[in-house]
PDB file of N, CA, C and O in Angstrom:
ATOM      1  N   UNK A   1       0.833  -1.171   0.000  1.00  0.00           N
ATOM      2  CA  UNK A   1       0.000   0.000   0.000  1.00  0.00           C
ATOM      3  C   UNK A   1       0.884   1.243   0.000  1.00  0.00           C
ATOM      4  O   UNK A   1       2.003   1.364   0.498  1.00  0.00           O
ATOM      5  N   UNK A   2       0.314   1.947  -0.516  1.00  0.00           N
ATOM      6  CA  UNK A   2       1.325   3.563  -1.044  1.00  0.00           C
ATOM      7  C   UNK A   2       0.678   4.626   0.518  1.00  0.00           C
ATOM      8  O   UNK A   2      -0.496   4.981   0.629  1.00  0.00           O
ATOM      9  N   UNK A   3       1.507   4.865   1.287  1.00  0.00           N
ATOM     10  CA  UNK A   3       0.942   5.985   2.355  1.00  0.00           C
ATOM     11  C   UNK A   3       1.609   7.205   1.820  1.00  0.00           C
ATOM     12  O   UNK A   3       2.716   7.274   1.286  1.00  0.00           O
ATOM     13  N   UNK A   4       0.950   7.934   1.998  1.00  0.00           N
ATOM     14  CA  UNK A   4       1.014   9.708   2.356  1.00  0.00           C
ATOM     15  C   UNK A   4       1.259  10.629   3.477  1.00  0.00           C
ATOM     16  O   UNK A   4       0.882  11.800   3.507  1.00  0.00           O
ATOM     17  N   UNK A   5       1.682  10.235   4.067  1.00  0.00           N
ATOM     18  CA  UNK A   5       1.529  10.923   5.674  1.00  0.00           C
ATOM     19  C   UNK A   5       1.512  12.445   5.297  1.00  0.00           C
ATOM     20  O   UNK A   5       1.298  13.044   6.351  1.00  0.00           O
ATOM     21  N   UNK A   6       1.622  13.207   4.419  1.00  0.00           N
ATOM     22  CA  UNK A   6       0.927  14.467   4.496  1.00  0.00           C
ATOM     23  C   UNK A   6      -0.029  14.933   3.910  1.00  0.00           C
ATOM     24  O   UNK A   6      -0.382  16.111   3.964  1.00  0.00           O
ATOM     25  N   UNK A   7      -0.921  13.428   2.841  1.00  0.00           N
ATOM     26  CA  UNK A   7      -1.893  14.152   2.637  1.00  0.00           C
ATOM     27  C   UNK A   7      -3.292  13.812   4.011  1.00  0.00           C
ATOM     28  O   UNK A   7      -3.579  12.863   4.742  1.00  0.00           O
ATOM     29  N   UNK A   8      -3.710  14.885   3.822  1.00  0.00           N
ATOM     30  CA  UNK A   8      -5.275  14.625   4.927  1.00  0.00           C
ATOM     31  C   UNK A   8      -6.751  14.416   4.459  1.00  0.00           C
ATOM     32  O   UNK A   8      -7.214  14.942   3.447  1.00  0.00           O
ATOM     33  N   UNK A   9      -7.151  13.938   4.947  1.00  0.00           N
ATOM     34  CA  UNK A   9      -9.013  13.666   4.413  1.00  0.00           C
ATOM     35  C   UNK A   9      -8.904  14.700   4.304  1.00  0.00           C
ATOM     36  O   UNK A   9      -8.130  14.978   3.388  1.00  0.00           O
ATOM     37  N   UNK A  10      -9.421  15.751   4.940  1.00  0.00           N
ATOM     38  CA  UNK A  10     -10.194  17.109   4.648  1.00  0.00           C
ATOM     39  C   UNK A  10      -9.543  17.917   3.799  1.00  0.00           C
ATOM     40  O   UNK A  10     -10.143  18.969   3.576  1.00  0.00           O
ATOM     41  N   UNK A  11      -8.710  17.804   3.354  1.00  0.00           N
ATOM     42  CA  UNK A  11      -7.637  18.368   2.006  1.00  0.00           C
ATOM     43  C   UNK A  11      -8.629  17.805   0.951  1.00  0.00           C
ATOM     44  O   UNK A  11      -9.451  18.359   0.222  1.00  0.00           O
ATOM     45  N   UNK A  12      -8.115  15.987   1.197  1.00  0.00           N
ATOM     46  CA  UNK A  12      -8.612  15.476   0.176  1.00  0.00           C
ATOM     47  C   UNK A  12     -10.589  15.708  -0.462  1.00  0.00           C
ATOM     48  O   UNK A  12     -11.034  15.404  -1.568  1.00  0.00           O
ATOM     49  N   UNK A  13     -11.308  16.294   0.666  1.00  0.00           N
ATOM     50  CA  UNK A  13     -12.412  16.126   0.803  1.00  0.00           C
ATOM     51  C   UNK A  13     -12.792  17.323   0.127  1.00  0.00           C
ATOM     52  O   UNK A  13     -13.731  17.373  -0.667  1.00  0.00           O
ATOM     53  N   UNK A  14     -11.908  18.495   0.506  1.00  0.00           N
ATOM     54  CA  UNK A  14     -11.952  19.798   0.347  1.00  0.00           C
ATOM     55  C   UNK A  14     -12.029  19.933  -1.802  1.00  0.00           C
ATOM     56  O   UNK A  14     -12.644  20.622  -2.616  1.00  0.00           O
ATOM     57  N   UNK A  15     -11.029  18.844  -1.850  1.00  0.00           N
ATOM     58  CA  UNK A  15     -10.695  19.469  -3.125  1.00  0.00           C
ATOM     59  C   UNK A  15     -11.670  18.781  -4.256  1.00  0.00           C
ATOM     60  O   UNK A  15     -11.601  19.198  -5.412  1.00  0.00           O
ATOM     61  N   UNK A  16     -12.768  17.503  -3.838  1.00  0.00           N
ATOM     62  CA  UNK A  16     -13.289  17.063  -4.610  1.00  0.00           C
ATOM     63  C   UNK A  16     -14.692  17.781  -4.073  1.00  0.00           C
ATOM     64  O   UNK A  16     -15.446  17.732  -5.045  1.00  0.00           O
ATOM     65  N   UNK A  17     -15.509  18.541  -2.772  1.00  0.00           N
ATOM     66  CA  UNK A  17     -16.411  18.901  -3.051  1.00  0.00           C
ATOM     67  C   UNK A  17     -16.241  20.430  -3.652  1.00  0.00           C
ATOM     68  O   UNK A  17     -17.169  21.230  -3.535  1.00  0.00           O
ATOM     69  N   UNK A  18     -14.978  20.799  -4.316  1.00  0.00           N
ATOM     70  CA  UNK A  18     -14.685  21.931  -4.940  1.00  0.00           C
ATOM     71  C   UNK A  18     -14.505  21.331  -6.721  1.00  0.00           C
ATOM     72  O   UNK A  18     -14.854  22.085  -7.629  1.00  0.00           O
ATOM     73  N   UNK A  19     -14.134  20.418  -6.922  1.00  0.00           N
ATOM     74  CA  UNK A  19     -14.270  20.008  -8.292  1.00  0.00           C
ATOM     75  C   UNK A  19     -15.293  19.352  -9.001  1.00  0.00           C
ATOM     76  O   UNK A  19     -15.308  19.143 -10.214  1.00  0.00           O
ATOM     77  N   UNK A  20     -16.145  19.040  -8.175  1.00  0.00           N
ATOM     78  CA  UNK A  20     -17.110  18.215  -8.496  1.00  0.00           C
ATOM     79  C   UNK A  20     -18.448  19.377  -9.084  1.00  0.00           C
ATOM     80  O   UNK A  20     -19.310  19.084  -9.913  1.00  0.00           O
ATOM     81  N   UNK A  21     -18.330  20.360  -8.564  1.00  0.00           N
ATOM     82  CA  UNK A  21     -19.149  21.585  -8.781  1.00  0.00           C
ATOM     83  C   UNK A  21     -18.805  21.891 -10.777  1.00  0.00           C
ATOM     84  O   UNK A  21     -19.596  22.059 -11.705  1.00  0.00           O
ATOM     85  N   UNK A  22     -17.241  21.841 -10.729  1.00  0.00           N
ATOM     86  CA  UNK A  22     -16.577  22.203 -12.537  1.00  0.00           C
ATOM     87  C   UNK A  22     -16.764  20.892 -13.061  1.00  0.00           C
ATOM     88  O   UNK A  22     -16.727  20.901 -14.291  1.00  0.00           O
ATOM     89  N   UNK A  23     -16.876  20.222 -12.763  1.00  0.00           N
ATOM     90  CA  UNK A  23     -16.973  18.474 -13.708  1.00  0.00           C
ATOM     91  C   UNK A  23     -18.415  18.178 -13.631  1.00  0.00           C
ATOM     92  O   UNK A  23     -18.674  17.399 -14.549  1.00  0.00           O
ATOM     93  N   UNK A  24     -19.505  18.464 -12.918  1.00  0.00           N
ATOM     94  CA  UNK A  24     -20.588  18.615 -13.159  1.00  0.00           C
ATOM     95  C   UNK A  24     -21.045  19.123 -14.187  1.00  0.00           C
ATOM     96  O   UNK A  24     -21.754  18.538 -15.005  1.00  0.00           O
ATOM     97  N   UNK A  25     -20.558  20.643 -14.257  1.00  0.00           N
ATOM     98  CA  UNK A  25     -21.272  21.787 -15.128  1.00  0.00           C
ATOM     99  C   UNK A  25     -20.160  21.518 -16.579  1.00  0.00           C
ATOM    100  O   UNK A  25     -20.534  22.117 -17.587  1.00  0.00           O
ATOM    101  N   UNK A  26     -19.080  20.818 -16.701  1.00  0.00           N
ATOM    102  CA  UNK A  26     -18.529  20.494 -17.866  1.00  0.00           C
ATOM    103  C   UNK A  26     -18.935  19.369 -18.491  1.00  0.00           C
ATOM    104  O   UNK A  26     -19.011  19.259 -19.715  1.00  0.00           O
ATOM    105  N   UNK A  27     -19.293  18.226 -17.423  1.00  0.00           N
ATOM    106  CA  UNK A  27     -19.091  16.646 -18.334  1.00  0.00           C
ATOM    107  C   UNK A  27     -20.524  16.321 -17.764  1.00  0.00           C
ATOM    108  O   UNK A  27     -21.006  15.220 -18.030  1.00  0.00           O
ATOM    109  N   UNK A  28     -21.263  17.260 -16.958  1.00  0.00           N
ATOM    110  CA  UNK A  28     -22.593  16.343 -16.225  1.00  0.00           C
ATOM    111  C   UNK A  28     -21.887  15.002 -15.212  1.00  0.00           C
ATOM    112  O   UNK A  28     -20.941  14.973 -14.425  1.00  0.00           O
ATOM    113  N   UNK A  29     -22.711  14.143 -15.610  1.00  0.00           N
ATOM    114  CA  UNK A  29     -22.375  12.962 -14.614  1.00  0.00           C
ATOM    115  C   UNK A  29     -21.157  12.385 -14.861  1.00  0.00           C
ATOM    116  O   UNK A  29     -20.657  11.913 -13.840  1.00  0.00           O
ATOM    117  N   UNK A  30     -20.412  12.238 -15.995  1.00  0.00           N
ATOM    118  CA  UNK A  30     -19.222  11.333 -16.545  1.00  0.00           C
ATOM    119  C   UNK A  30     -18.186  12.380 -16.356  1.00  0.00           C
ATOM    120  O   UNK A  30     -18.093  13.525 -16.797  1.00  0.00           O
ATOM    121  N   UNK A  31     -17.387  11.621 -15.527  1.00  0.00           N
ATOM    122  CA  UNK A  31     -15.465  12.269 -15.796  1.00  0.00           C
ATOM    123  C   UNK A  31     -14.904  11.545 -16.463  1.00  0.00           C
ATOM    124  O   UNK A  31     -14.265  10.590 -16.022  1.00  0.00           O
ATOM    125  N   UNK A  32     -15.017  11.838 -17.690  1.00  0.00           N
ATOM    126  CA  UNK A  32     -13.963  11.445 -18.953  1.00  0.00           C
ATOM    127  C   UNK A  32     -14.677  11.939 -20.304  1.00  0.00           C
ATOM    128  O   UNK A  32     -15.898  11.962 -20.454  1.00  0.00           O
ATOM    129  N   UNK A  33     -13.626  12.374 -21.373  1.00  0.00           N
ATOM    130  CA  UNK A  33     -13.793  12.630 -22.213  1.00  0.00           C
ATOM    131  C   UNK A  33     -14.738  11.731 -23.057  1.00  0.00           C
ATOM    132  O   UNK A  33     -15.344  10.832 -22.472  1.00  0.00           O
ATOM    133  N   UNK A  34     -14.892  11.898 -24.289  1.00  0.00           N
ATOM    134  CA  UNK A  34     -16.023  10.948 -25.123  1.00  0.00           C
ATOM    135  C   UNK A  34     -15.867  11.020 -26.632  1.00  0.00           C
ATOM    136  O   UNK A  34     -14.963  11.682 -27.141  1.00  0.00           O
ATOM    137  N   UNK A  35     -16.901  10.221 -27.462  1.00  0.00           N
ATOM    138  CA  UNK A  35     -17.073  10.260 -28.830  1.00  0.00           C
ATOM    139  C   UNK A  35     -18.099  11.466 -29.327  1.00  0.00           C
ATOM    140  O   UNK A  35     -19.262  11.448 -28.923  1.00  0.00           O
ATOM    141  N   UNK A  36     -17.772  12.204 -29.953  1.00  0.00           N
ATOM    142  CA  UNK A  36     -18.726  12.911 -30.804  1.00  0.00           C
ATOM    143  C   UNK A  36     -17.978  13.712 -32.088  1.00  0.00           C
ATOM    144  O   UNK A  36     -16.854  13.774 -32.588  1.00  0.00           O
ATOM    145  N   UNK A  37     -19.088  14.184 -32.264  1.00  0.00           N
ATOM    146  CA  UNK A  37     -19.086  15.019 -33.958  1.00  0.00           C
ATOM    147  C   UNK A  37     -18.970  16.792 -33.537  1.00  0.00           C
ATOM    148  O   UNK A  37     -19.109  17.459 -32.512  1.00  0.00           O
ATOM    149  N   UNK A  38     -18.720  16.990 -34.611  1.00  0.00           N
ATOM    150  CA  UNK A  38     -18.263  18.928 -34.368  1.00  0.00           C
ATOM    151  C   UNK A  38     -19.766  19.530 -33.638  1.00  0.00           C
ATOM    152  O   UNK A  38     -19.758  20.594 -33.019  1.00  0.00           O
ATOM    153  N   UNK A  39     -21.026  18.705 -33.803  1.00  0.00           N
ATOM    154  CA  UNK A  39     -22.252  19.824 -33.354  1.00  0.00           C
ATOM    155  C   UNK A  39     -22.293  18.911 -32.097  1.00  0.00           C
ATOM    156  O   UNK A  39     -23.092  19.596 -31.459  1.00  0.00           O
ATOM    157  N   UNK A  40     -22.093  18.158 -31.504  1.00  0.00           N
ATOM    158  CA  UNK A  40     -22.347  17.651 -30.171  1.00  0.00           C
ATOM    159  C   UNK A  40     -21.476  17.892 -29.077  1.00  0.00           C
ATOM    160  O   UNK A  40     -20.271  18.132 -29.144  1.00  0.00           O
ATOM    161  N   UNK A  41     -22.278  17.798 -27.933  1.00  0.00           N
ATOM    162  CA  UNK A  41     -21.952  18.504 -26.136  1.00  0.00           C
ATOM    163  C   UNK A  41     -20.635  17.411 -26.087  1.00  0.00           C
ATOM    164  O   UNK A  41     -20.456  16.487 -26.880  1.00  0.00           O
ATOM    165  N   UNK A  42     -19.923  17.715 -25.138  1.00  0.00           N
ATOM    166  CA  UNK A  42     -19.240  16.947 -24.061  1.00  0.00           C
ATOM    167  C   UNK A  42     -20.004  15.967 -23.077  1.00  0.00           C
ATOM    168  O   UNK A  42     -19.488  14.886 -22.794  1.00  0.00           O
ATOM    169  N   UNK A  43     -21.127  16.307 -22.601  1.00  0.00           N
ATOM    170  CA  UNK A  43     -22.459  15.527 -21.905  1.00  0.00           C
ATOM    171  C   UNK A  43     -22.668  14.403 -22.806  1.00  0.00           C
ATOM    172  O   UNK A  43     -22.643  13.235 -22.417  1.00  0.00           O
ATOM    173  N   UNK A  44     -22.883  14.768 -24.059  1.00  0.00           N
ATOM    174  CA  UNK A  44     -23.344  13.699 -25.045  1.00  0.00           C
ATOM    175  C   UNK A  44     -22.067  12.483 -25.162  1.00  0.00           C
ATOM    176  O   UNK A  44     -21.976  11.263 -25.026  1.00  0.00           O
ATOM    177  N   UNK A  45     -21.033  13.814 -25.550  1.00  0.00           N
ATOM    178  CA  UNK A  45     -20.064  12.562 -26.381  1.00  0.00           C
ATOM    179  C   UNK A  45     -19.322  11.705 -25.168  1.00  0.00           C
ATOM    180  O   UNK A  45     -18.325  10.999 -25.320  1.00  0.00           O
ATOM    181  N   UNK A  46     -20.188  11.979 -23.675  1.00  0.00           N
ATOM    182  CA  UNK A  46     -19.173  10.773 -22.627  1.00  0.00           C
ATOM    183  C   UNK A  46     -20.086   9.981 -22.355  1.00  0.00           C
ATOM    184  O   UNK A  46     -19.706   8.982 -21.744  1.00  0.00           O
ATOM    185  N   UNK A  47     -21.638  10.070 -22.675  1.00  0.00           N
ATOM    186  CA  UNK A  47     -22.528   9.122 -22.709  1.00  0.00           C
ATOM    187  C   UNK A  47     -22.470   8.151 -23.628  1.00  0.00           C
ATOM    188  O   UNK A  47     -22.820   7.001 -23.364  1.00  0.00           O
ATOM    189  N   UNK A  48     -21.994   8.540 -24.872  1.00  0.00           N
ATOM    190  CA  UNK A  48     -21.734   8.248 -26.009  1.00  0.00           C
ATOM    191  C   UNK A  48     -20.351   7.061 -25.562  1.00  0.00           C
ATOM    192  O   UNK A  48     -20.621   5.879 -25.347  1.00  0.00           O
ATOM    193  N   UNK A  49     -19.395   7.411 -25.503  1.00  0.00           N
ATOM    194  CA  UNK A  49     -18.343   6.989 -25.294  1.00  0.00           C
ATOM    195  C   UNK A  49     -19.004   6.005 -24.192  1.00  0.00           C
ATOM    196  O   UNK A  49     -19.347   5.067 -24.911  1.00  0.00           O
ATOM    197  N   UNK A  50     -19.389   5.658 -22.864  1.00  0.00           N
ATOM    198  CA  UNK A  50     -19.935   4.619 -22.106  1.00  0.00           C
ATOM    199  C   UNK A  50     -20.532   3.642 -23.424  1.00  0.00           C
ATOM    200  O   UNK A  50     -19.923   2.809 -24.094  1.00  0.00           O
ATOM    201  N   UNK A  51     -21.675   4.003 -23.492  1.00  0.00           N
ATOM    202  CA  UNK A  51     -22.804   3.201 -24.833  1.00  0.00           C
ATOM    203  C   UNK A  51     -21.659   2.362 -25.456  1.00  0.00           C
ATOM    204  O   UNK A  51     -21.791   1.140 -25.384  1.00  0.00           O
ATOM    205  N   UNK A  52     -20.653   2.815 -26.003  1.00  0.00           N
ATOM    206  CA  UNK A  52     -20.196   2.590 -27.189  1.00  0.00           C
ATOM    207  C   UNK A  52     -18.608   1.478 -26.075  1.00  0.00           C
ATOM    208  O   UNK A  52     -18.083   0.594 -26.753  1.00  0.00           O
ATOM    209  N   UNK A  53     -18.256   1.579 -25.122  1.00  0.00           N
ATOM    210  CA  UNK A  53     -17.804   1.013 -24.144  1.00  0.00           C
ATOM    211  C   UNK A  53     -18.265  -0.439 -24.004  1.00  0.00           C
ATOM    212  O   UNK A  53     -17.660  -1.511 -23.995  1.00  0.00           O
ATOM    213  N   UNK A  54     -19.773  -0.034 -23.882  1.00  0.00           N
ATOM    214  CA  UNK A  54     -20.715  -1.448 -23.136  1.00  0.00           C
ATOM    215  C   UNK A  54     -20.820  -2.170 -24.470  1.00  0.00           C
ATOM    216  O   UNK A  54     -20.960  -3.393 -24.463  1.00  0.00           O
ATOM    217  N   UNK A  55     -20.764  -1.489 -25.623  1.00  0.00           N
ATOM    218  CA  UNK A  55     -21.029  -2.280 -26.715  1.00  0.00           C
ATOM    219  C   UNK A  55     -20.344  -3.374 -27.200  1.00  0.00           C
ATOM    220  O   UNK A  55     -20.734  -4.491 -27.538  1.00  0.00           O
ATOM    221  N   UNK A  56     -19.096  -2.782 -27.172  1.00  0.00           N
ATOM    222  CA  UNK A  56     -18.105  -3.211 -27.232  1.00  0.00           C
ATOM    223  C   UNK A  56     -17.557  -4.412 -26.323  1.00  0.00           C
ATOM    224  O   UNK A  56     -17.174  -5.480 -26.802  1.00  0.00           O
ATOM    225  N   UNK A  57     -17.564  -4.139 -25.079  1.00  0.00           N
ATOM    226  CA  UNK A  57     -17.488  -5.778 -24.198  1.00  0.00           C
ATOM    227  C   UNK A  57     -18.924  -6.644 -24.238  1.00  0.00           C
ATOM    228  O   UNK A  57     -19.233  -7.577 -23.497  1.00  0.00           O
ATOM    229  N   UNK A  58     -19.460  -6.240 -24.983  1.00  0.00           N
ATOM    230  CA  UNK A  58     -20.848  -7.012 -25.210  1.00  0.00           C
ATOM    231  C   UNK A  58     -21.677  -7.410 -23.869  1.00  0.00           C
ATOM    232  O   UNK A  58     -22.053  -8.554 -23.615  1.00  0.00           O
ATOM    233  N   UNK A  59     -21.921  -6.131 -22.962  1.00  0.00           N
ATOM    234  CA  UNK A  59     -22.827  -6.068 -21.912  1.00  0.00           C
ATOM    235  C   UNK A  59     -24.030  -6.110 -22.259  1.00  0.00           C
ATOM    236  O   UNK A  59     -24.518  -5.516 -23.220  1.00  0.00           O
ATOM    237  N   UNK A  60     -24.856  -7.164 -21.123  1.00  0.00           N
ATOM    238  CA  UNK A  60     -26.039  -7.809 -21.256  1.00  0.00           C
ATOM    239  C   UNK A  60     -26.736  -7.401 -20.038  1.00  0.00           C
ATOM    240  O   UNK A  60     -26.132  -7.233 -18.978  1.00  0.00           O
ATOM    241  N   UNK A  61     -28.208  -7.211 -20.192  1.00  0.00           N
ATOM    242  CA  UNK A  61     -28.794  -7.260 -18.894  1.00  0.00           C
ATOM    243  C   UNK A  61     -29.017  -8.315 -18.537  1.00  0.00           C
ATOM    244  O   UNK A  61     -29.325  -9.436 -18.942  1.00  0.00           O
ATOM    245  N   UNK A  62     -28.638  -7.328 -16.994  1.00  0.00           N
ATOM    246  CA  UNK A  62     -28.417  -8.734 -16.205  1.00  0.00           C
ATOM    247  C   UNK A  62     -26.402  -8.891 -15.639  1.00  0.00           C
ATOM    248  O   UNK A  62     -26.039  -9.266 -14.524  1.00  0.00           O
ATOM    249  N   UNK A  63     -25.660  -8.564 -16.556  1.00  0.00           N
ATOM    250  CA  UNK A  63     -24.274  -8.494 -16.202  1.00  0.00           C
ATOM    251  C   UNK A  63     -23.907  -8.001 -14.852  1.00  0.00           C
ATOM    252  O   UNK A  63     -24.606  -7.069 -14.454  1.00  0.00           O
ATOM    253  N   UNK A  64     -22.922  -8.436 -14.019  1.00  0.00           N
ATOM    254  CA  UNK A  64     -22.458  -7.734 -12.924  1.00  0.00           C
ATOM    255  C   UNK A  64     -21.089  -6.853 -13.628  1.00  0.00           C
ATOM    256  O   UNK A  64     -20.229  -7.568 -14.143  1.00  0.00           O
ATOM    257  N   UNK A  65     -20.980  -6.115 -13.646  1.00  0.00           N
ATOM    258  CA  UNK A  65     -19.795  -5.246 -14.121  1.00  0.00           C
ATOM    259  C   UNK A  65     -19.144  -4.440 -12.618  1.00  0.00           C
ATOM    260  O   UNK A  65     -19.823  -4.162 -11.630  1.00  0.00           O
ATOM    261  N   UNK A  66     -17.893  -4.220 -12.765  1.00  0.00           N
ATOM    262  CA  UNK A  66     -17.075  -3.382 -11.586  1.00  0.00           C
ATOM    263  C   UNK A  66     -16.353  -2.406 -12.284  1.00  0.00           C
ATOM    264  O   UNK A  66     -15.307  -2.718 -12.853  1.00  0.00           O
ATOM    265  N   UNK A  67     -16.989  -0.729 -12.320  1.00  0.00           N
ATOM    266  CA  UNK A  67     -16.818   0.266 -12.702  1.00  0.00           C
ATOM    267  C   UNK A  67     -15.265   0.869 -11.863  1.00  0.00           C
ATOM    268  O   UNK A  67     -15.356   1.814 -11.080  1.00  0.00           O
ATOM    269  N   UNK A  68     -13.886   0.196 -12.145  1.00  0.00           N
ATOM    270  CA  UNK A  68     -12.947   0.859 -11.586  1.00  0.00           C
ATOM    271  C   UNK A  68     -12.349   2.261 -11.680  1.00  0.00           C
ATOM    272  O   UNK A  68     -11.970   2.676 -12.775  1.00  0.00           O
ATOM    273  N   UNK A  69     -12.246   3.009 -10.577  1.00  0.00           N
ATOM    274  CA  UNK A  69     -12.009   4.504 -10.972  1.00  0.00           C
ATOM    275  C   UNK A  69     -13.427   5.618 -11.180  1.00  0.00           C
ATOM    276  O   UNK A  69     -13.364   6.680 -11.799  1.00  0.00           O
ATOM    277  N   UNK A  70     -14.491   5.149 -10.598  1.00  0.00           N
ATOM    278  CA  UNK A  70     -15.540   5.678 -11.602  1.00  0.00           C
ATOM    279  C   UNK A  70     -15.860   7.076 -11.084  1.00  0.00           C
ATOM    280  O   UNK A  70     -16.893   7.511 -11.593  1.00  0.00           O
ATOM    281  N   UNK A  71     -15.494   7.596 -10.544  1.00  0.00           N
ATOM    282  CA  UNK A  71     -15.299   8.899 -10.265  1.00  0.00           C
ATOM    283  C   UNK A  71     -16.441   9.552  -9.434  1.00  0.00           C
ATOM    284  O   UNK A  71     -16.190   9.622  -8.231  1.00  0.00           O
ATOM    285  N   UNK A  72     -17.760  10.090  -9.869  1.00  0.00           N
ATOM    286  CA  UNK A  72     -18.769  10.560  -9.469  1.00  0.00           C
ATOM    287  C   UNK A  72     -20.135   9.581  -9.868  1.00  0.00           C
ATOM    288  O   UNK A  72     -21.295   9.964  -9.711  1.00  0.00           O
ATOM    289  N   UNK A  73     -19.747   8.250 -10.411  1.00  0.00           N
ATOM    290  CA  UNK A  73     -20.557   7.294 -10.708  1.00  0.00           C
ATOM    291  C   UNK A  73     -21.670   7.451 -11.828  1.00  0.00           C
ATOM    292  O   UNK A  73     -22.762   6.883 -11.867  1.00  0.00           O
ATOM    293  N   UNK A  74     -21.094   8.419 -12.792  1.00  0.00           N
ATOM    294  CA  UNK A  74     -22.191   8.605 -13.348  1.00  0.00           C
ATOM    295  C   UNK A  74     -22.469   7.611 -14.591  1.00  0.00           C
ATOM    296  O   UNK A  74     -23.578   7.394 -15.077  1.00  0.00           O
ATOM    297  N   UNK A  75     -20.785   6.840 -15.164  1.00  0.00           N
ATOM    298  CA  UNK A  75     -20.925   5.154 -16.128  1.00  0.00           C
ATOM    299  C   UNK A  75     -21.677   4.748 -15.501  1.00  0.00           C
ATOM    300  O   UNK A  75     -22.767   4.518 -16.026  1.00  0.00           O
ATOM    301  N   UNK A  76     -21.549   4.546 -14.523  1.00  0.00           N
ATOM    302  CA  UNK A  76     -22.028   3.088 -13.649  1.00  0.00           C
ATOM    303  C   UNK A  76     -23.679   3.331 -13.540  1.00  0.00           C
ATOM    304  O   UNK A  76     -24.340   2.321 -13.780  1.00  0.00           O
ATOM    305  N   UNK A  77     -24.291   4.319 -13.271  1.00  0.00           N
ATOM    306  CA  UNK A  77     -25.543   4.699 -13.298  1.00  0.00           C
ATOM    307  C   UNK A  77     -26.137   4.630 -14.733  1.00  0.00           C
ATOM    308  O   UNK A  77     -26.864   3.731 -15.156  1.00  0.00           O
ATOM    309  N   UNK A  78     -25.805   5.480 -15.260  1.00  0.00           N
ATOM    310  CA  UNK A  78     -25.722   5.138 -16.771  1.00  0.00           C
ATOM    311  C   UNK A  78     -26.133   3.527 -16.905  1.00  0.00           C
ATOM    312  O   UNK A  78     -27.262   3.036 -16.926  1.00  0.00           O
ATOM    313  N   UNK A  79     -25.136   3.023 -16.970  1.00  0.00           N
ATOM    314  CA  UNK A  79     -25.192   1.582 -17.623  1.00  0.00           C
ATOM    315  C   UNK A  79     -26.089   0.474 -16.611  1.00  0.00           C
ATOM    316  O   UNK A  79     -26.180  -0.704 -16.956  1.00  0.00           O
ATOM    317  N   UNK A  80     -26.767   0.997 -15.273  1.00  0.00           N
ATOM    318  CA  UNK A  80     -27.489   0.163 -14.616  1.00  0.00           C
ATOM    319  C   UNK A  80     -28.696   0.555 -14.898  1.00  0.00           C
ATOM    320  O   UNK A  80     -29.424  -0.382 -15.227  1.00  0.00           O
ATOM    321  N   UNK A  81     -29.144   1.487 -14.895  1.00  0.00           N
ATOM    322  CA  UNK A  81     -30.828   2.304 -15.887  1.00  0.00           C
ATOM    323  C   UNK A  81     -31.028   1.941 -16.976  1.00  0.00           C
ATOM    324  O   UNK A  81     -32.179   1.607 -17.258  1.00  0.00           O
ATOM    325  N   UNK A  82     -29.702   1.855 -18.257  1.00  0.00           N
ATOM    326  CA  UNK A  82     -30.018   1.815 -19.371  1.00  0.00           C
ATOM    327  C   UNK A  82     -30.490   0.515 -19.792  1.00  0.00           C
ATOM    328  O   UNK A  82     -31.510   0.317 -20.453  1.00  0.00           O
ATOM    329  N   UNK A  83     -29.486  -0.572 -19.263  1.00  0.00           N
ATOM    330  CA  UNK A  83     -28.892  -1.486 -19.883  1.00  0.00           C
ATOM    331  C   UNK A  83     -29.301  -2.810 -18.392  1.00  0.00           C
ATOM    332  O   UNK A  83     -29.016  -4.003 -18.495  1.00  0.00           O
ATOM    333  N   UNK A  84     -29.771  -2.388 -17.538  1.00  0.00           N
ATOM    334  CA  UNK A  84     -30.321  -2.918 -16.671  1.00  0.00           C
ATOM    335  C   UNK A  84     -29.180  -4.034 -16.325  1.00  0.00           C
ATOM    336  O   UNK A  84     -29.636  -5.165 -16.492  1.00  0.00           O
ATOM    337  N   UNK A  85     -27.789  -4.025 -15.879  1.00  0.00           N
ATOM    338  CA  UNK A  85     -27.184  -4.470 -14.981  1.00  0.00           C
ATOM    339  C   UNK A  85     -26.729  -4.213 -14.021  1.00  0.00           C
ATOM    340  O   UNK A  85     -26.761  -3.013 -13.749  1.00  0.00           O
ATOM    341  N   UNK A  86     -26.149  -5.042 -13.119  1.00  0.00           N
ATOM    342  CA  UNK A  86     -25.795  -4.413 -11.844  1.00  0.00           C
ATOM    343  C   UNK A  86     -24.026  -4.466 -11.626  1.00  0.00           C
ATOM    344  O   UNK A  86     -23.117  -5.294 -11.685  1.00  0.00           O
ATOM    345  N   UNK A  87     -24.255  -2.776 -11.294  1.00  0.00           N
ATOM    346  CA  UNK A  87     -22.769  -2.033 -10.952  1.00  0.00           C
ATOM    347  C   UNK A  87     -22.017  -1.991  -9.913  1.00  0.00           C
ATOM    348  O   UNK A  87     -22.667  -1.852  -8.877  1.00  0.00           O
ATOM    349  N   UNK A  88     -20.849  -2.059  -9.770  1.00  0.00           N
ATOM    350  CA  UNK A  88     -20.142  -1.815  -8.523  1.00  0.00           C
ATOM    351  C   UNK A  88     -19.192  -1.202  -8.854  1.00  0.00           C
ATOM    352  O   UNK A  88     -18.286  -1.525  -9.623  1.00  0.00           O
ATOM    353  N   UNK A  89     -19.489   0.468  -7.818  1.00  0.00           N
ATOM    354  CA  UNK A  89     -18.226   1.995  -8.948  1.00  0.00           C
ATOM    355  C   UNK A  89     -17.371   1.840  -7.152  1.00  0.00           C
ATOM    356  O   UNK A  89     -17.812   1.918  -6.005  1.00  0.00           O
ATOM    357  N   UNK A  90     -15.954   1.586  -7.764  1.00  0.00           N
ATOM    358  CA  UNK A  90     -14.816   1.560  -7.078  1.00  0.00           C
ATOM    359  C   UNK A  90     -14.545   2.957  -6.968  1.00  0.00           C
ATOM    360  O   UNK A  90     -13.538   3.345  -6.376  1.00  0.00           O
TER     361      UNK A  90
END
């Protein structure tokens, strides 16, 4: 295991309920970039980019999938509404 002894929760706490406010209002629910065309959002093209993710490993409803890294959970939500499997965002 990797320790930090100078970083602190409330640093750490500090700086994601301060980023989460700009990655909201930039990407909506998804932190990560995406697929799209010159007339489409950033919102779109990381929904897009999930869709096109799940397609690709050939997710089924019904799949258990483990969303590693998932940031503000918004794949993982995504793909349990849409696509009706069940998520677990690390």
């Amino acid at each position: 295991m990797i320790s930090c002894p100078d970083v602190r929760k409330d640093v750490i706490r500090q700086h994601y309920n301060i980023s989460t406010i700009f990655y909201r209002v930039l990407w909506g629910q998804h932190i990560h970039h995406g697929l799209w065309s010159a007339n489409e959002s950033p919102k779109l093209a990381a929904r897009q980019l999930t869709e096109q993710l799940a397609a690709e490993a050939s997710v089924q409803k019904g799949d258990r999938i483990v969303d590693i890294g998932c940031g503000m959970g918004g794949s993982s939500i995504h793909l349990a509404k849409h696509l009706d499997c069940n998520v677990t965002g690390v």
